[in-house]
N, C-alpha and C positions, 0 to 999 in steps of 0.2 A: 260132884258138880259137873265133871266133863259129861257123865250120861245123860245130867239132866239139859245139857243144853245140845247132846245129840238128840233126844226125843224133841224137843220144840223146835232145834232145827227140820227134823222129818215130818213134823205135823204142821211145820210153816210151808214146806215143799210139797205136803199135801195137799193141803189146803186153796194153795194160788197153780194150782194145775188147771189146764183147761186146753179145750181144741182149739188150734189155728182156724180162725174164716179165712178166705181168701177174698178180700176187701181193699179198695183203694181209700184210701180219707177222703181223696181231693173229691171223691162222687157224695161226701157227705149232706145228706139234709137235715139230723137235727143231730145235736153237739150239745151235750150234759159238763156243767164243769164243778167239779168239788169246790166249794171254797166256803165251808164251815167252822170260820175259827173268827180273827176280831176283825177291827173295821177297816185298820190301817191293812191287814193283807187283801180286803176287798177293794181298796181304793187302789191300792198297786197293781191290782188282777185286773180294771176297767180299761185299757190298752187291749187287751186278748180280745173284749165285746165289740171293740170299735174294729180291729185291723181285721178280724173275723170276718165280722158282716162287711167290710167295706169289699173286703175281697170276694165274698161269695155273700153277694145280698138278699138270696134264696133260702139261706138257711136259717133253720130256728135253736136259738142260742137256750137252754134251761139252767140256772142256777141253781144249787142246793146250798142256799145259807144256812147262815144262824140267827138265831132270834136278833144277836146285838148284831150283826154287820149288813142282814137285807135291807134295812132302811138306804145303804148308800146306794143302793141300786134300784128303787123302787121306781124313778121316773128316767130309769137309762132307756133309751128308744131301739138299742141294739139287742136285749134281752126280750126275748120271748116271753118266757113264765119263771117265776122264782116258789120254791118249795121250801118250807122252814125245816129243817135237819136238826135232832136233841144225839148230840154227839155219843153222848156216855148213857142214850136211853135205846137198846134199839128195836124195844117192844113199842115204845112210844111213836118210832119211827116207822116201824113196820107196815102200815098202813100206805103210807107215802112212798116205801120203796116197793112197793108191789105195783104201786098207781104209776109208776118210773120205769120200774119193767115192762109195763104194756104200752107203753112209749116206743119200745124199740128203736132204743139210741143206737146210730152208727158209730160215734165215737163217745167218750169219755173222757176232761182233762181232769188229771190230780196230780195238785201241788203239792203236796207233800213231800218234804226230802226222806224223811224217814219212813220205814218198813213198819205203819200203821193197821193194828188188827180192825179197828172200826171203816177203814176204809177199806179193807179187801172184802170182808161184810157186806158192805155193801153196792161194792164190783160184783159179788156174785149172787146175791141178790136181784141187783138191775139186767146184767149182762147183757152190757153194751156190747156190739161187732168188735173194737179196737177200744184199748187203753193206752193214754199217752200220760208220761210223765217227768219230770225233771230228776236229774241224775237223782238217784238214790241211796243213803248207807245201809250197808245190810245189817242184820240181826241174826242174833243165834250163829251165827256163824255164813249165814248163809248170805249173800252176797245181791245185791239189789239185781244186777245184772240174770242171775239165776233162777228170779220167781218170775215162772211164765206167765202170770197172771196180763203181766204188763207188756205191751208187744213194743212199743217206742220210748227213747229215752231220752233227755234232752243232754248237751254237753256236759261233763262238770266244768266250771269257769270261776275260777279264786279272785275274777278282778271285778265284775259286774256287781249290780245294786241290783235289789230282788226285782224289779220292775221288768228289766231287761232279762234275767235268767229266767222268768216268769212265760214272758211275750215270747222265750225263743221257742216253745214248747209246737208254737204255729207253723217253725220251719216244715214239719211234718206236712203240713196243708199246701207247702210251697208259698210261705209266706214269709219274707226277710224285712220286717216295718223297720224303718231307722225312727219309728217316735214312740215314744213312752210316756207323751202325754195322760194326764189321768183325769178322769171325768167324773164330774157330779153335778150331775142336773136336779134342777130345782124347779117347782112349782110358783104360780105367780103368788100363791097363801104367803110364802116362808121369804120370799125376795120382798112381799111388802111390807109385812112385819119388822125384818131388818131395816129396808128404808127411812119405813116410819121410826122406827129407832135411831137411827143414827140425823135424820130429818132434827132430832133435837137436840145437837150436840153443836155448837158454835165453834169449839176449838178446830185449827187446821188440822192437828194429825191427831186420829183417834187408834188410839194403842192397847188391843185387847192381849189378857194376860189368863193364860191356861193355868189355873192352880190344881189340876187335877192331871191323876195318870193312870194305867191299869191296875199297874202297880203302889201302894200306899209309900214304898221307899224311894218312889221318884213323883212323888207329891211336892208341891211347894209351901214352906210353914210360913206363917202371918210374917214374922218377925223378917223374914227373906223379902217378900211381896213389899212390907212395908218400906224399905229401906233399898230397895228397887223403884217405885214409886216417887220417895220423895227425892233421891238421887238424879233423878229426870227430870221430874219438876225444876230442879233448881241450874239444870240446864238448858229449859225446854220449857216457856211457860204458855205457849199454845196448844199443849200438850188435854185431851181425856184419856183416862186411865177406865177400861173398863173391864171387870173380870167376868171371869168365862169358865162356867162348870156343866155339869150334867145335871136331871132337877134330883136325881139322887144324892145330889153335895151341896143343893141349894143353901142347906139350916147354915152351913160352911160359911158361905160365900156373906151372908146377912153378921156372923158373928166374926168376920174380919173385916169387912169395910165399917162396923160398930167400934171395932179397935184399933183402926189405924185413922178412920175420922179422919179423913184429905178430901177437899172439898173439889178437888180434880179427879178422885176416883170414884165409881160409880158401879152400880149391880147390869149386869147385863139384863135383858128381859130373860124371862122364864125359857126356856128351853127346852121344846119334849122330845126331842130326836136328835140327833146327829145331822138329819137336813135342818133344821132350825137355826143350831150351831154355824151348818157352813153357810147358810145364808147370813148369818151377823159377817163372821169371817170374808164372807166375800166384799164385804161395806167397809173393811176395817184397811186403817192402812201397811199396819206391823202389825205380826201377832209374836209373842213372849211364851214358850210355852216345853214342858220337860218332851224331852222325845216321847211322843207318844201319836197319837191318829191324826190330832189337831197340827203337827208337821206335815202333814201328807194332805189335808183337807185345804191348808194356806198354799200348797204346792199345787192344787187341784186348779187354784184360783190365780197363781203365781203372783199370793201375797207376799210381801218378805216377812223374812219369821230369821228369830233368835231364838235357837233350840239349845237346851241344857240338857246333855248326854252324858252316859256312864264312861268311864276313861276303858271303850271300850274297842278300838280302831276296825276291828274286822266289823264288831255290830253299828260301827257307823257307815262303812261303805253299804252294806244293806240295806239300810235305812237313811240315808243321810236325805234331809231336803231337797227341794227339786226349783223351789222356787229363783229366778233366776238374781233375785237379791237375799242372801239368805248367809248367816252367821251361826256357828254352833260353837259354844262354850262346852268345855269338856271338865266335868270333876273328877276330884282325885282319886272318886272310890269306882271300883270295876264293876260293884253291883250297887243299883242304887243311885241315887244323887244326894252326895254328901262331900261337902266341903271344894265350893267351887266359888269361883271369882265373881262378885256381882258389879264389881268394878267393870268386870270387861262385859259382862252383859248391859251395862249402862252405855258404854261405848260402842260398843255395837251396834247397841237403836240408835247412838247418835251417829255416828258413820251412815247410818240407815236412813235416818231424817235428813242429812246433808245431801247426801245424794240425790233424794226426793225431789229435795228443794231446787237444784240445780236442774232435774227437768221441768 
């Protein structure tokens, strides 16, 4: 075992070897940033696009997503061009990182904490002047600090939310933002659609409820919904109750509001994107929802949101909501959400309505 992880060590230290440029960042003019994985680390990464350009308004920002997370970026005004990246294909991708290399990027950010073979792939593939990246753990033995591949590193930092350890990657550019606001711009299609939806809801506060997660064990089951629902009702009877899925979970959504039959809850419209979604979310007054993107997307808008989290303290400082009225219930299981209070998520939104009401 130890030999085989001295040879991966040697073929990792081969592998991210590469010449010193002598290059400053701060003279950069186009700026490539990895951020191929889900929606909620794209929405946390939209702070980097704004404090970027706002500092150097000359420069052109390229995104390399993923199929499910470019949509949150598609109408950002700070992003230049976005490229669709197939993580685990990289024959599929091949084409695109060639089209990337003749780009000649001055810099490259990647977010990644861990010593990633698909993204040195495609460091040396591209080969950008500089790579910046956030502190790293090593592999094989070998020690993040020790593969050349990377010339900058960002602090490690045990007390920050990924937003903040994210954005500090910009100190490099001589950039110190004190905001980690997050952005998601929308189109007049997807802001009228919501209108017009919520245009036919008479009750004062309309309460959209995430029944979905990336995850199927941080899903919410009818029987939960249900009994969350009429729980509020019987506190709250200016209350709409409306649920909120992806159209992958639609058949879902039509055979629990069939079963729970409350004439205060309702199917949100159809939904083909993630902009669709935040445009409902941004009309809504609470959203209800397991930690998942739709935290971050109520955050975007600084709706308040009751968020049901794994009884997991370190992965809620990373994640925890942003919004600046916002509540998270914690279950008692460390993976997953299982077995957690809906007592206190009823009070919650109502703590959440009280307050409303008094501005």
């Amino acid at each position: 075992m130890e030999i085989k992880q001295k040879i991966k060590s040697f073929i990792l230290k081969v592998l991210t070897r590469k010449k010193d440029i002598n290059f400053d960042i701060k003279s950069s003019k186009k700026v490539l940033i990895f951020r191929y994985d889900r929606i909620g680390d794209m929405i946390l990464t939209t702070p980097i696009f704004r404090e970027l350009k706002k500092t150097y308004p000359d420069i052109e920002i390229t995104v390399l997503a993923s199929k499910t997370n470019e949509e949150v970026i598609r109408y950002n005004p700070y992003v230049s061009e976005i490229y669709t990246n197939y993580k685990n294909n990289i024959l599929i991708d091949l084409f695109t990182l060639i089209k990337l290399r003749r780009k000649n990027f001055d810099v490259c950010i990647e977010l990644d904490h861990s010593v990633v073979t698909h993204a040195i792939i495609r460091h040396k593939i591209i080969k950008p002047k500089k790579i910046i990246s956030v502190f790293k753990y090593g592999r094989y033995g070998v020690q993040g600090s020790e593969i050349e591949l990377y010339d900058f590193y960002s602090n490690k930092n045990n007390e920050n939310h990924f937003s903040r350890i994210w954005l500090d990657t910009l100190i490099f550019f001589g950039i110190d933002s004190k905001s980690t606001k997050y952005d998601i711009f929308l189109s007049g299609v997807e802001q009228q659609k919501a209108k017009l939806f919520i245009s036919g809801i008479n009750e004062k506060f309309k309460i959209g409820i995430n029944v979905e997660a990336f995850s199927s064990e941080k899903r919410l089951d009818t029987a939960k919904i249900n009994k969350i629902c009429k729980d509020l009702y019987e506190f709250k009877k200016n209350i709409k109750i409306i649920l909120i899925s992806s159209p992958k979970f639609r058949k879902n959504l039509y055979e629990i509001i069939n079963e729970i039959d409350l004439k205060y809850v309702c199917l949100s419209y159809k939904t083909e994107s993630i902009i669709d979604v935040a445009a409902l979310i941004k009309e809504l007054d609470i959203v209800i929802t397991p930690d998942t993107s739709i935290v971050h997307v109520a955050s975007a808008f600084n709706i308040p949101v009751v968020s049901i989290h794994e009884n997991n303290k370190e992965s809620y400082r990373l994640w925890a909501p942003k919004s600046s009225l916002n509540r998270t219930v914690f279950a008692k299981s460390r993976v997953g959400l299982y077995n957690y209070n809906i007592n206190e998520i009823v009070s919650s939104v109502i703590d959440i309505i009280d307050a409303l009401e008094v501005k």
